[in-house]
DRENSE-395248 format. One line per 4 residues: their letters; for each residue x, y, z of N, C-alpha, C. Coordinates in steps of 0.2 Angstrom, whole numbers. Layout:
a = X,Y,Z,X,Y,Z,X,Y,Z | ...;
//
This chain:
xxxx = 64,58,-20,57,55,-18,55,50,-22 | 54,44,-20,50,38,-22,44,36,-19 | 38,36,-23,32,32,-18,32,26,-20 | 32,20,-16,31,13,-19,21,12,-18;
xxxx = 18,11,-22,10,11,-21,12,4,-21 | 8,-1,-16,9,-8,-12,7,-11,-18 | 12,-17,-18,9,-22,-23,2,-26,-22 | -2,-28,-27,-9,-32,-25,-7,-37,-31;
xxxx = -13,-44,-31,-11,-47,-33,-17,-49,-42 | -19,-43,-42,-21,-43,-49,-22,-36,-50 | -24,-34,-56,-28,-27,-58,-34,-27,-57 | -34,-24,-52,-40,-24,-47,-43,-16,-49;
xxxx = -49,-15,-46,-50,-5,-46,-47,-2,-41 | -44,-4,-35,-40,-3,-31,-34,3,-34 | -33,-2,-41,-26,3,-43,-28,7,-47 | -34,5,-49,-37,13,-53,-38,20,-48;
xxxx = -41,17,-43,-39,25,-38,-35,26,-38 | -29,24,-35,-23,25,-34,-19,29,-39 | -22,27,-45,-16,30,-55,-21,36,-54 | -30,36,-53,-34,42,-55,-32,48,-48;
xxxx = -32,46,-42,-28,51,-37,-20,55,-40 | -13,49,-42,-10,55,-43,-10,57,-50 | -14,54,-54,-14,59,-59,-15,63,-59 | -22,66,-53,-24,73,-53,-20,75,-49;
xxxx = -14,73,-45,-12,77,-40,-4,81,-44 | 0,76,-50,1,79,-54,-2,87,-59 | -10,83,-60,-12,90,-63,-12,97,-60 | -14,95,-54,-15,100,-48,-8,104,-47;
xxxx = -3,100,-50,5,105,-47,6,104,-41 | 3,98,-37,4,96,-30,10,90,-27 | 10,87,-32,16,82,-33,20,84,-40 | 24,85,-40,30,87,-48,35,80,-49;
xxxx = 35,79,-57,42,73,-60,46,79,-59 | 52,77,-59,54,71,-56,54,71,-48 | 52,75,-45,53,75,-37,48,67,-35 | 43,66,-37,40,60,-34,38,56,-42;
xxxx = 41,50,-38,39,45,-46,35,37,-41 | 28,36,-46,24,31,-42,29,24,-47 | 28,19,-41,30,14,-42,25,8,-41 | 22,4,-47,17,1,-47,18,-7,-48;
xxxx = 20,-11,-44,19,-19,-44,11,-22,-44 | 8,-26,-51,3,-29,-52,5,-36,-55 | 6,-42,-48,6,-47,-50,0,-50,-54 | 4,-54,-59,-3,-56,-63,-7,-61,-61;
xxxx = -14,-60,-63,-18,-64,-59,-25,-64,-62 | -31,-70,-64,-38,-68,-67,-35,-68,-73 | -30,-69,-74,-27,-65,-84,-32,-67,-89 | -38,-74,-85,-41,-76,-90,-48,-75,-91;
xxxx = -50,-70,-85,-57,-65,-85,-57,-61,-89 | -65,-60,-92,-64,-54,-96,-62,-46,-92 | -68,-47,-86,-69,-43,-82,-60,-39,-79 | -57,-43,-79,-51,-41,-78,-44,-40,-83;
xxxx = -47,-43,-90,-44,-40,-96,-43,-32,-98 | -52,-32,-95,-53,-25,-98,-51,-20,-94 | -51,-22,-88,-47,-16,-80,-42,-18,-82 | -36,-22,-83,-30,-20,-86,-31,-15,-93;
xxxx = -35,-16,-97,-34,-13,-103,-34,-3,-101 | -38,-4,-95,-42,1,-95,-35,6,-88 | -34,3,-88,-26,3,-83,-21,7,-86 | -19,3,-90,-13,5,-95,-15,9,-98;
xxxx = -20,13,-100,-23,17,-104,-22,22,-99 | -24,23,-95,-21,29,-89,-14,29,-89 | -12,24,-86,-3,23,-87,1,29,-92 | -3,26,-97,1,29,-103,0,35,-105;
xxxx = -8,39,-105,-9,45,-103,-5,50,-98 | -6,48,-91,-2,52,-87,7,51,-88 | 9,44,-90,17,47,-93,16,52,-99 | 13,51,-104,15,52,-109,14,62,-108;
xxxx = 9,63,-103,6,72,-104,12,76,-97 | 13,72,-93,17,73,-87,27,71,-86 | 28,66,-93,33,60,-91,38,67,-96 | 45,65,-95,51,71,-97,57,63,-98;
xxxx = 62,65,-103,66,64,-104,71,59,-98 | 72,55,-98,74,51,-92,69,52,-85 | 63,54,-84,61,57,-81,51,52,-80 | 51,46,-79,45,44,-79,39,42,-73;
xxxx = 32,47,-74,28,49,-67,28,41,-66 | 26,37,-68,24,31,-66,25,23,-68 | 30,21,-66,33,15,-68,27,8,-66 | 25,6,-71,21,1,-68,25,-7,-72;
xxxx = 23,-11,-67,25,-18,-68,20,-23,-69 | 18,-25,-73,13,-32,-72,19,-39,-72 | 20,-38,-68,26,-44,-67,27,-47,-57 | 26,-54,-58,26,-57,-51,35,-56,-49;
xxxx = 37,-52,-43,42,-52,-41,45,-56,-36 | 49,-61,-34,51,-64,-30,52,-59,-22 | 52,-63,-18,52,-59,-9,58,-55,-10 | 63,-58,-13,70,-54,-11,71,-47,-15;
xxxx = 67,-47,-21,68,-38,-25,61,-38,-22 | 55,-39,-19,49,-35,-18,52,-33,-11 | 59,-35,-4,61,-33,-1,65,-28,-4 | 67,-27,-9,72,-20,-9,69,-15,-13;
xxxx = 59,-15,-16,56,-12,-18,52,-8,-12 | 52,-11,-7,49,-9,2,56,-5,3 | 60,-5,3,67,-3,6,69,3,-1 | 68,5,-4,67,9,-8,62,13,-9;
xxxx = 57,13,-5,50,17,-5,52,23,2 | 50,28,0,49,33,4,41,33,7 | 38,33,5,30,30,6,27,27,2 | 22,22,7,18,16,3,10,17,6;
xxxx = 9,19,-1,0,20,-1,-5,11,-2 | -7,11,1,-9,4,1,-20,6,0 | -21,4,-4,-28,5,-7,-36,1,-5 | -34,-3,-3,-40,-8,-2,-46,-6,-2;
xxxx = -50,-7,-7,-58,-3,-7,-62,-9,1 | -59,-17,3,-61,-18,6,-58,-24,9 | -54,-26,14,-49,-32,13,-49,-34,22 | -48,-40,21,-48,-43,30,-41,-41,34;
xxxx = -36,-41,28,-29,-37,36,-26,-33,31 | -23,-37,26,-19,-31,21,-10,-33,22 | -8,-40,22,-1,-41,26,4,-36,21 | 3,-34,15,8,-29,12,10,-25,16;
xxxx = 4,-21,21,6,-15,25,10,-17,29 | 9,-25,33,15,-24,38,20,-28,37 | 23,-29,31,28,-32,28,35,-25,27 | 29,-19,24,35,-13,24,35,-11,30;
xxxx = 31,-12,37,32,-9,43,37,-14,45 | 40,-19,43,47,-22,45,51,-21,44 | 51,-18,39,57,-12,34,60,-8,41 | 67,-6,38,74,-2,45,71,3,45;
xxxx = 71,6,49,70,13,51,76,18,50 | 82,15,48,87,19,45,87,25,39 | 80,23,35,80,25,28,79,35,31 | 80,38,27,77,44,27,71,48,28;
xxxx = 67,44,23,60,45,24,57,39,24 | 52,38,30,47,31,28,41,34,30 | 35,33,27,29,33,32,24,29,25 | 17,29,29,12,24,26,8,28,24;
xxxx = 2,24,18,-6,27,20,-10,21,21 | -14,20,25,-17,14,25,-25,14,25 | -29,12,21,-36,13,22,-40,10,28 | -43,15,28,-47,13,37,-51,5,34;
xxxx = -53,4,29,-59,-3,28,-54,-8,32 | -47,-9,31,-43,-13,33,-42,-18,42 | -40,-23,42,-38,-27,47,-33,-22,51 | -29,-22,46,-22,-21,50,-22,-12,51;
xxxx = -27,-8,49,-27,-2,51,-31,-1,58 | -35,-5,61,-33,-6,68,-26,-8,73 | -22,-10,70,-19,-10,73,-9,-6,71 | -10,-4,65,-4,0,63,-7,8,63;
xxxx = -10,9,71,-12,16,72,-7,22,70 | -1,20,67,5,26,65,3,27,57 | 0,24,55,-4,24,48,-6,31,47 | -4,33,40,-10,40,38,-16,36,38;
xxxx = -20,37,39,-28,34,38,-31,37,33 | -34,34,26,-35,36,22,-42,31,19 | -47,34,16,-54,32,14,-53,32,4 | -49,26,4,-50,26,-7,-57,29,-9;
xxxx = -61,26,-7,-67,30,-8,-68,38,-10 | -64,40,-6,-62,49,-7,-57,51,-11 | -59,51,-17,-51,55,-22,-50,59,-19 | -53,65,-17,-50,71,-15,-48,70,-10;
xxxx = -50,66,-5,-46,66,4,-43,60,1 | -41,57,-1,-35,51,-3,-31,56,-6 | -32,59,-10,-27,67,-14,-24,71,-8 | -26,73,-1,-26,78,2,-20,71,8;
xxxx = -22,68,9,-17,62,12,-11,60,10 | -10,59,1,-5,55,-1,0,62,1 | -2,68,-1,2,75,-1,5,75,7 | -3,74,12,2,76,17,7,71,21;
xxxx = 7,64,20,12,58,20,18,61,16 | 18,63,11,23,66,7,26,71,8 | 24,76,13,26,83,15,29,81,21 | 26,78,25,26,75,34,34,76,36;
xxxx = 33,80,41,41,80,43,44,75,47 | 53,76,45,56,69,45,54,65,53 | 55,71,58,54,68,64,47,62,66 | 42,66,64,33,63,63,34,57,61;
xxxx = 36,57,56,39,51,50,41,45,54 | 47,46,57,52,43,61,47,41,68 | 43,45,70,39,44,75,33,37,74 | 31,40,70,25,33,67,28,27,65;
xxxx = 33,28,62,36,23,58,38,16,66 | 42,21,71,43,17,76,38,12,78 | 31,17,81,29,15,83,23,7,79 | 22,7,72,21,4,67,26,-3,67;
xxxx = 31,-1,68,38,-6,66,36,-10,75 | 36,-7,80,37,-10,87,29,-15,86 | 25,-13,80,17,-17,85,19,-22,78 | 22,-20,74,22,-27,70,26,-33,72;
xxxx = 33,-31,75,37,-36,78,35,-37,85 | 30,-34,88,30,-38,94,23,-42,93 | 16,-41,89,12,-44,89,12,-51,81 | 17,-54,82,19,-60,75,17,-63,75;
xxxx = 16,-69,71,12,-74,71,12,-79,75 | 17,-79,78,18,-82,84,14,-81,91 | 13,-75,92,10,-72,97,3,-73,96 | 0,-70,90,-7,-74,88,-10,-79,89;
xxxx = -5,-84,87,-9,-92,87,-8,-93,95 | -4,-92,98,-3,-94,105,-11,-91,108 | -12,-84,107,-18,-80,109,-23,-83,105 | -23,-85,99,-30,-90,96,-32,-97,102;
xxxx = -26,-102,103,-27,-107,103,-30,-105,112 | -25,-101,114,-27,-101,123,-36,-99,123 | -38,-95,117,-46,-93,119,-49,-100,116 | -46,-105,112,-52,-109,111,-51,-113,115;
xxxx = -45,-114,121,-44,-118,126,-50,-117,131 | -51,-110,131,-55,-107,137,-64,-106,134 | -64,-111,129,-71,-111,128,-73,-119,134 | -78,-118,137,-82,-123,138,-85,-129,130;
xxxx = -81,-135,135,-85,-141,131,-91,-143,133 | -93,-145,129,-101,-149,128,-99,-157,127 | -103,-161,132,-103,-168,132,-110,-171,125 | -105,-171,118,-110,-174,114,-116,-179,115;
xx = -115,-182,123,-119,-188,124,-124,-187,127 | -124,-180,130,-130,-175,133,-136,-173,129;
//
């Protein structure tokens, strides 16, 4: 079992929910190493705020905490990367996730989430959690729906995305994959431009 937790494009507090949910879910004996290992991509970004020095600093310090009380011999709970990854390994990062927890305290669509919903459906295990704040949780209804806001309902979600039987899995996952390939960007902008088509003009000279 692999969790990939969605990459974001700084150290945001986003990923501090996300390190303070399974740390306590390790505590709890509800996630165990080695069966689930988070996988943390944080593109560098703001390097030169303080404000976001210290949420790094303040980051790693969890990091290292939760491997160093929970982490075993060949065996580590949470691989984090402050490294910007190219499309071709951030695709084999999505294709190696068994679930992907995607955190946004507050975000307009969220295209991480549907970047892994374009992901095979071949794999073994896939499914999502996506936060209701989001754009694209209106429309990847196959999504665990999840509130960051709530450690303990974000705790009670990642477990049951991670339990979810293979068929359910297989089930949402379809249904996720079918509305991402069918509503693309192509489809959008034809449906954008035909509603501005269909606004009434105004004669400026009136």
């Amino acid at each position: 079992m692999v969790l990939f937790w969605g990459s974001t494009g700084s150290t945001t507090p986003r990923i501090l929910h996300r390190i303070k949910a399974f740390g306590e879910l390790l505590q709890d004996g509800r996630l165990t190493v080695p069966k689930v290992t988070l996988v943390q991509v944080a593109s560098p970004s703001r390097e030169s705020v303080g404000a976001y020095q210290q949420l790094r600093e303040d980051l790693e310090l969890q990091v290292g905490r939760i491997n160093g009380e929970y982490g075993h011999l060949g065996s580590i709970p949470i691989r984090y990367m402050h490294h910007s990854y190219p499309p071709a390994e951030m695709a084999a990062l999505y294709l190696a996730a068994d679930v992907m927890l995607v955190t946004a305290l507050r975000d307009g669509m969220n295209l991480v989430a549907k970047e892994y919903g374009r992901g095979p459906l071949g794999r073994a295990r896939r499914t999502g959690a996506l936060p209701e704040f989001t754009g694209a949780a209106d429309e990847l209804a196959g999504a665990v729906s999840i509130n960051p806001h709530d450690i303990d309902g974000m705790k009670d979600r990642i477990v049951a995305a991670v339990e979810m039987d293979f068929r359910e899995q297989r089930k949402r996952m379809r249904r996720l994959r079918r509305r991402v390939m069918e509503d693309d960007v192509q489809k959008w902008s034809q449906s954008f431009l035909a509603v501005l088509a269909a606004v009434p003009t105004t004669d400026a000279r009136s």
